[in-house]
C-alpha positions in Angstrom: -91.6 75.8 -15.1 -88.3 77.4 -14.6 -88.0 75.4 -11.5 -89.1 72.3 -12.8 -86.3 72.6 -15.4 -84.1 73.6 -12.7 -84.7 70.2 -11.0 -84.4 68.1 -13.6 -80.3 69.7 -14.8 -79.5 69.3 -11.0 -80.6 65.6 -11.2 -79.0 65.1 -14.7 -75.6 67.0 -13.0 -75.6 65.0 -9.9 -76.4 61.9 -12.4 -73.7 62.2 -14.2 -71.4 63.5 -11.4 -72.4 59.9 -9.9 -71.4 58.1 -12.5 -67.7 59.8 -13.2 -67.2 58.7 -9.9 -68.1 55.3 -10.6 -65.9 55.0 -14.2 -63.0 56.5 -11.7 -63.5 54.0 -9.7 -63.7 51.6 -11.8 -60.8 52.3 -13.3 -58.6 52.7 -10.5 -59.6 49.2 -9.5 -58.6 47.8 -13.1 -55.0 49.3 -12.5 -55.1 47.4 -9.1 -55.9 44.4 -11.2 -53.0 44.8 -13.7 -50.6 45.5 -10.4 -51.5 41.9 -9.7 -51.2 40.4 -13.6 -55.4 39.5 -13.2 -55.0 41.3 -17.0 -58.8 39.5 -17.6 -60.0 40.8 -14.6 -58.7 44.3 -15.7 -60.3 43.8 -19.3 -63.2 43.6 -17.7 -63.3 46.4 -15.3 -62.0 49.0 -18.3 -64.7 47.7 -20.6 -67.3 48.3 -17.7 -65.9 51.9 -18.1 -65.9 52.7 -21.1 -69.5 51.6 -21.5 -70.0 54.6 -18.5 -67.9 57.0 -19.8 -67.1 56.5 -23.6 -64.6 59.5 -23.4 -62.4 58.3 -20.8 -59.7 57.5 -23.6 -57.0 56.2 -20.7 -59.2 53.2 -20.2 -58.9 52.5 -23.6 -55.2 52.5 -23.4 -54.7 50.5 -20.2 -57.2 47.7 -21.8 -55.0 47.9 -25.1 -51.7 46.8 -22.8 -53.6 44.1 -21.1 -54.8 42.7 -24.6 -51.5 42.8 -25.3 -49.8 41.1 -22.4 -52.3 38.7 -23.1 -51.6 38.3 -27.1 -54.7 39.9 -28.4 -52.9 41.8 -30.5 -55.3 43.2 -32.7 -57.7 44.0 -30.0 -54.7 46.4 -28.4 -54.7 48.0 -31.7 -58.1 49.0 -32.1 -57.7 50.7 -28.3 -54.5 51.9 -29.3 -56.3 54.0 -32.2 -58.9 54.9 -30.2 -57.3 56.4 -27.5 -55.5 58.5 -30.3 -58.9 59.8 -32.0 -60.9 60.3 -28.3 -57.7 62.6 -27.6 -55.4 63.7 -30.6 -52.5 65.2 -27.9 -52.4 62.2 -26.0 -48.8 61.6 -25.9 -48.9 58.4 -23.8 -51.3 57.2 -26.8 -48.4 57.6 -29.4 -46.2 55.9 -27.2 -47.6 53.0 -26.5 -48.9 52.5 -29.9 -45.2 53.1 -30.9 -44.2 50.2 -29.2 -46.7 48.1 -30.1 -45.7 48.8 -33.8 -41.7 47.9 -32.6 -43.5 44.3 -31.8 -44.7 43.7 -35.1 -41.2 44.8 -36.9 -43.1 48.1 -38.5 -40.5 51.1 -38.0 -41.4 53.5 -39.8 -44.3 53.5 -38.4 -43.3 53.3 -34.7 -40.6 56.1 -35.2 -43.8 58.2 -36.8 -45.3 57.8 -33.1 -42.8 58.3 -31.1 -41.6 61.3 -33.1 -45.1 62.5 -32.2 -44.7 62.0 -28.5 -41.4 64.0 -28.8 -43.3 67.0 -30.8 -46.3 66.7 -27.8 -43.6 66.1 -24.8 -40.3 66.9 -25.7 -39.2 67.5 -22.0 -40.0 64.4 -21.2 -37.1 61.3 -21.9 -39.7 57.9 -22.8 -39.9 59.3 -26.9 -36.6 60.0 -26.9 -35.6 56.8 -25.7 -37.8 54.7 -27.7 -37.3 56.5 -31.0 -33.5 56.2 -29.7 -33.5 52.7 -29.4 -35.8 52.4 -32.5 -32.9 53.9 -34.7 -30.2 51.7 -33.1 -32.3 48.2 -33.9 -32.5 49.5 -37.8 -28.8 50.8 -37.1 -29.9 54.0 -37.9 -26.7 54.8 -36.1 -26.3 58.7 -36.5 -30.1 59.2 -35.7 -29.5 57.2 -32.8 -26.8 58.8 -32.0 -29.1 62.6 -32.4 -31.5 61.2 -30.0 -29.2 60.3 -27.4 -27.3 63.4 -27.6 -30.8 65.5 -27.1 -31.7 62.6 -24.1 -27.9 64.0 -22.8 -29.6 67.6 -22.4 -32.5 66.3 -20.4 -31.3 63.7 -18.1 -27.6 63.2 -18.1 -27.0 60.9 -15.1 -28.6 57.8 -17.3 -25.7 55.8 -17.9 -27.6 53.9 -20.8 -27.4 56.8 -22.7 -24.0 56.9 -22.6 -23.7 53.4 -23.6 -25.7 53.6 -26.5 -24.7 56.6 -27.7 -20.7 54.5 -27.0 -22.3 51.5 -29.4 -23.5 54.4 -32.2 -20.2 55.6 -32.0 -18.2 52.7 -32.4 -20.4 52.1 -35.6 -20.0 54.9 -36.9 -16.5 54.6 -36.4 -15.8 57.5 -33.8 -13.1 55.7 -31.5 -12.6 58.9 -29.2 -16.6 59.7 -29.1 -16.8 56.1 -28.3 -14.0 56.1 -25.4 -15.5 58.7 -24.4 -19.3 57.3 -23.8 -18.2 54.6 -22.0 -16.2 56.3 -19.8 -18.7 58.0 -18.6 -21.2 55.1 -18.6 -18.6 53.2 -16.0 -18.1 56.8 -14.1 -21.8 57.1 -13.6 -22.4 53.1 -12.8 -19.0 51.5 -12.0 -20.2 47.5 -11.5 -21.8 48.4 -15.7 -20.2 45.0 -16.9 -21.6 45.6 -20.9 -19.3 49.2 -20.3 -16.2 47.1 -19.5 -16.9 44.8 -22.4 -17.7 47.5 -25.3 -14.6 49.7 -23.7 -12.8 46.5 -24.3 -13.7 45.9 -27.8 -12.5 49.4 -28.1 -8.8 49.1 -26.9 -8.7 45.6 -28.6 -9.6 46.8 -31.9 -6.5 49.9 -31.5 -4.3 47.0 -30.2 -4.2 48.3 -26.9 -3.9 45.1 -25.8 -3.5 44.8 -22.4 -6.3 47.3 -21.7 -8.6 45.6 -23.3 -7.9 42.4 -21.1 -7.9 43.9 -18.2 -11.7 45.4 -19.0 -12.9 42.3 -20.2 -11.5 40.8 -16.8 -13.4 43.6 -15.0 -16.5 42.4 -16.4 -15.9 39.1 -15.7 -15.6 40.2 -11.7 -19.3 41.8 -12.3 -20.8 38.5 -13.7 -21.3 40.3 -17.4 -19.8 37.1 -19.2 -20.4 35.7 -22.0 -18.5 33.4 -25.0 -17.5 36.5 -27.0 -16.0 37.9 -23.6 -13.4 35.0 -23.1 -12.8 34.8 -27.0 -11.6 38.4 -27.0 -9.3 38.1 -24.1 -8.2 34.7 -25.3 -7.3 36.4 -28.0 -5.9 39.8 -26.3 -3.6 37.1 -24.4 -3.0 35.3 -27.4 -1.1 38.0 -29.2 0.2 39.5 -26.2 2.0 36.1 -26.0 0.7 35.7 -22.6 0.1 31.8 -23.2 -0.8 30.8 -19.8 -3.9 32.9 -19.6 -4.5 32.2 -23.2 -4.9 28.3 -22.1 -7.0 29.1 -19.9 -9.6 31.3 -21.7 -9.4 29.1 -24.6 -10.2 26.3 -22.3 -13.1 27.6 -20.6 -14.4 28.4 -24.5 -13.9 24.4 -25.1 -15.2 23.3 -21.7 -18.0 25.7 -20.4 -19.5 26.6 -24.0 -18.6 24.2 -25.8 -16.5 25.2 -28.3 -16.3 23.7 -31.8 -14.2 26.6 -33.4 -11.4 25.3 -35.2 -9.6 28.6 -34.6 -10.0 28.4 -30.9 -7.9 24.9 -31.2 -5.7 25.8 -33.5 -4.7 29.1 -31.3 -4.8 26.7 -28.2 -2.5 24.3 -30.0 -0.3 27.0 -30.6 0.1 28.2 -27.4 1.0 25.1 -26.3 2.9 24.9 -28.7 5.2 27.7 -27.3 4.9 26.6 -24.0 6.5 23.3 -25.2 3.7 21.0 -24.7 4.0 19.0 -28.3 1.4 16.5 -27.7 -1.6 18.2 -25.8 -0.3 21.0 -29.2 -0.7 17.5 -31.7 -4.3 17.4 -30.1 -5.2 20.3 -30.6 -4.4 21.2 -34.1 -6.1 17.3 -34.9 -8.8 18.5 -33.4 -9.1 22.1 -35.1 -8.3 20.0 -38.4 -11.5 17.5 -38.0 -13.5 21.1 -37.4 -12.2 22.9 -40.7 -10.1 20.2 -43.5 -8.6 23.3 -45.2 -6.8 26.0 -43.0 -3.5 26.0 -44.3 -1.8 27.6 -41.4 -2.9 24.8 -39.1 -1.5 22.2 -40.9 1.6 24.1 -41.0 1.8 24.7 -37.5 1.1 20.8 -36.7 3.9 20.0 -39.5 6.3 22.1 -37.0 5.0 20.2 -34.1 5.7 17.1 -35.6 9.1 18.0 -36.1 9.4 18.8 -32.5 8.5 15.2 -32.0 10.7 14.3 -34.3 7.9 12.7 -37.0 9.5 14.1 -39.7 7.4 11.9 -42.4 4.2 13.1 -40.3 5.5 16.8 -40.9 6.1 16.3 -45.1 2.6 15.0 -45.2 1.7 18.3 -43.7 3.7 20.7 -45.2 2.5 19.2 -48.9 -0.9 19.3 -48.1 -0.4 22.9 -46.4 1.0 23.3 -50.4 -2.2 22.0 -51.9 -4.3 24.1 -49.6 -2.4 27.2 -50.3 0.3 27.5 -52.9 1.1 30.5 -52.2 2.0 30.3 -48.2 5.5 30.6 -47.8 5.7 29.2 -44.2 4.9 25.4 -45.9 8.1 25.9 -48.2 10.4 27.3 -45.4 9.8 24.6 -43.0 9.6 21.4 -45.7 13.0 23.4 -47.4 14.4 23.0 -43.8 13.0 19.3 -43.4 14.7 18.3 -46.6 18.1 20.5 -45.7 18.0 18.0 -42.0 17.7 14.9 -44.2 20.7 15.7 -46.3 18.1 16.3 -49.6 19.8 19.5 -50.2 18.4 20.4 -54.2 15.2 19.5 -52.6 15.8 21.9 -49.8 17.0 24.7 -52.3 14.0 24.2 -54.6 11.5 24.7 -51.5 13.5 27.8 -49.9 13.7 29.3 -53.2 9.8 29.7 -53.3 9.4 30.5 -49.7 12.0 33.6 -50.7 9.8 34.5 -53.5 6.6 34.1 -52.2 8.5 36.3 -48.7 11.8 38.2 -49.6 11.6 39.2 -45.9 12.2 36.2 -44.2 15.6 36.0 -42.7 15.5 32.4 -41.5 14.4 31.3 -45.2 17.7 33.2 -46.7 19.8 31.4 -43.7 19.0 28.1 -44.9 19.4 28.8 -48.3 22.8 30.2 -47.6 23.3 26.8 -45.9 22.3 25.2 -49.1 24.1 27.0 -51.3 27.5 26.1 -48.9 26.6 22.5 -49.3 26.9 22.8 -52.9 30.3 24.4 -52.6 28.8 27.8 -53.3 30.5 29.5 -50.6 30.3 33.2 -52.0 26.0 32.4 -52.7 25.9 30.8 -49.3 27.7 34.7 -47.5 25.6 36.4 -49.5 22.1 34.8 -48.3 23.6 34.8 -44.6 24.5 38.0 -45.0 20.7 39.0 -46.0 19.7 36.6 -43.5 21.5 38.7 -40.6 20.3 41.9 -42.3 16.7 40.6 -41.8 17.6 40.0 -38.2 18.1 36.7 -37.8 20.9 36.6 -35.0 21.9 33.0 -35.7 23.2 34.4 -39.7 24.7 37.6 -37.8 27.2 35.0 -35.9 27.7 32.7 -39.0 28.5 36.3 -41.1 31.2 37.1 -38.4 32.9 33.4 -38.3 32.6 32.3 -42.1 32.0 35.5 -44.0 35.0 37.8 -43.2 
């Protein structure tokens, strides 16, 4: 009897033996078939072994990423879960689940799972990362930030860490901590264009300028370009008053992506403006007028263009409507007081440079041309006393007037 029994385990062990061989086989070829995107083919094979073996929990997990590759969604679920109940300390389980979760928009519930890979495998950096980068897409910037930092400890040549944790930081308005990052995301991966760029942003928003073009040019040589690249160095150039290079970032804003900002006009305009170009300037502030009716600055700026062109009735049409727009600009009074001073309409002029003065008691060209007013009415002592401000101010043309008429 005892031998009979005997028999029979040995059969049942070398049964069984048999056919673990055959579920590992089965699915190493299903892995084979996911190498090679057959995710049906791979279905197949993993359902074949889990009706062998209906422990073998990683089959359950490999057919729950091929149902989702292939947008069964609820079907990667349900093998999600169950590769979680067959084995409770399956980290790789949680993980995958995790990101499934991130798919469908649910958070909490994804940051629960990773959390739970961390607690199983906290040596491991694939929960950090995705509970990381979990935090930083419900800008959950200081957990974020926590995560990277621990990632730091455990891998710190990854220069992504470094530029996250650099993005956390510059929410979360840390400018040094965020220099910092990103300094060491370019030291570790030097052609990192997205470094260059959020370095950039960096200098440009602690008007450093220069720096901050000549980053955003670096990641232009690395191909990492994009529309909000050339508007920041546009606009780096822009108030650095290089116009040249201004033109021609604002240019390629217009040309390659098709710009419709009024702003990027109007800034265009003015630069050519400066350079002297009055009617490629006229064009541009048209245009950035078609794109916004009601930016008060721009019809200002087109009124002084006008001028240059000597369209002085073109220019009062846009100084009053500059007015309308905004009564309280004072560049609209200054430059229709000085219209109305060149065409001999001096109460006129004296009525406009009054407000600009009131609405800016720092503008020394405003008190120059009131002083000129004031002569023209035969109020010499009222005219010395405005150039007198007006040089004060620093407006060099009132400090030679002072010296010759104000003794």
């Amino acid at each position: 009897m005892n031998r009979i029994i005997a028999a029979i385990l040995a059969i049942l062990i070398t049964s069984l033996g048999c056919w673990a061989q055959q579920a590992g086989k089965l699915y190493d070829q299903g892995i084979e078939k996911m190498k090679i995107k057959d995710y049906k083919a791979a279905i197949g094979l993993f359902t074949k072994v889990i009706s062998i073996n209906t422990s073998y929990y990683e089959a359950n997990l490999e057919r729950g990423k091929c149902y989702e590759i292939i947008g069964k969604s609820d079907s990667a679920s349900n093998d999600y879960e169950t590769a979680i109940v067959k084995n409770p300390k399956y980290a790789k389980g949680f993980y995958y689940r995790g990101l499934y979760y991130t798919t469908k928009n649910d958070y909490p519930k994804a940051i629960a799972d990773f959390s739970k890979v961390i607690a199983l495998k906290p040596e491991l950096t694939d929960g950090w990362n995705a509970r990381a980068d979990t935090y930083i897409t419900i800008s959950n910037w200081q957990n974020a930030k926590s995560d990277l930092t621990e990632l730091e400890h455990i891998k710190n040549d990854d220069f992504t860490i470094f530029l996250r944790r650099g993005k956390c930081n510059t929410q979360l308005n840390h400018y040094s901590e965020a220099m910092a990052d990103f300094n060491k995301a370019i030291q570790l991966k030097p052609d990192a264009g997205e470094a260059y760029l959020l370095r950039g942003i960096q200098y440009q928003q602690n008007g450093k300028y220069a720096n901050a073009a000549n980053d955003y040019t670096k990641a232009v040589s690395l191909k990492f370009e994009d529309q909000q690249l050339y508007t920041r160095r546009a606009d780096c150039y822009y108030i650095s008053e290089q116009w040249d290079n201004a033109i021609k970032d604002f240019t390629t804003l217009i040309t390659t992506y098709k710009s419709k900002s009024a702003d990027v006009y109007a800034k265009r305009g003015d630069c050519y403006t400066q350079k002297g170009n009055y009617p490629l300037a006229q064009k541009d502030f048209n245009k950035a007028i078609l794109f916004e009716r009601d930016n008060y600055l721009t019809y200002v700026n087109r009124g002084k263009v006008y001028l240059k062109i000597n369209k002085a009735n073109q220019a009062m049409l846009d100084f009053r409507k500059a007015t309308e727009i905004n009564p309280n600009g004072w560049e609209a009074f200054l430059y229709r007081g000085i219209t109305y001073f060149d065409q001999k309409k001096i109460k006129l002029a004296l009525d406009d440079l009054n407000q600009a003065i009131k609405l800016n008691p720092t503008s020394g060209i405003a008190y120059f041309y009131r002083g000129a007013c004031k002569d023209n009415l035969n109020d010499a002592a009222g005219g010395c006393t405005d150039l007198k401000k007006a040089a004060e101010l620093g407006y060099k043309e009132a400090e030679e007037r002072v010296q010759k008429y104000c003794r």
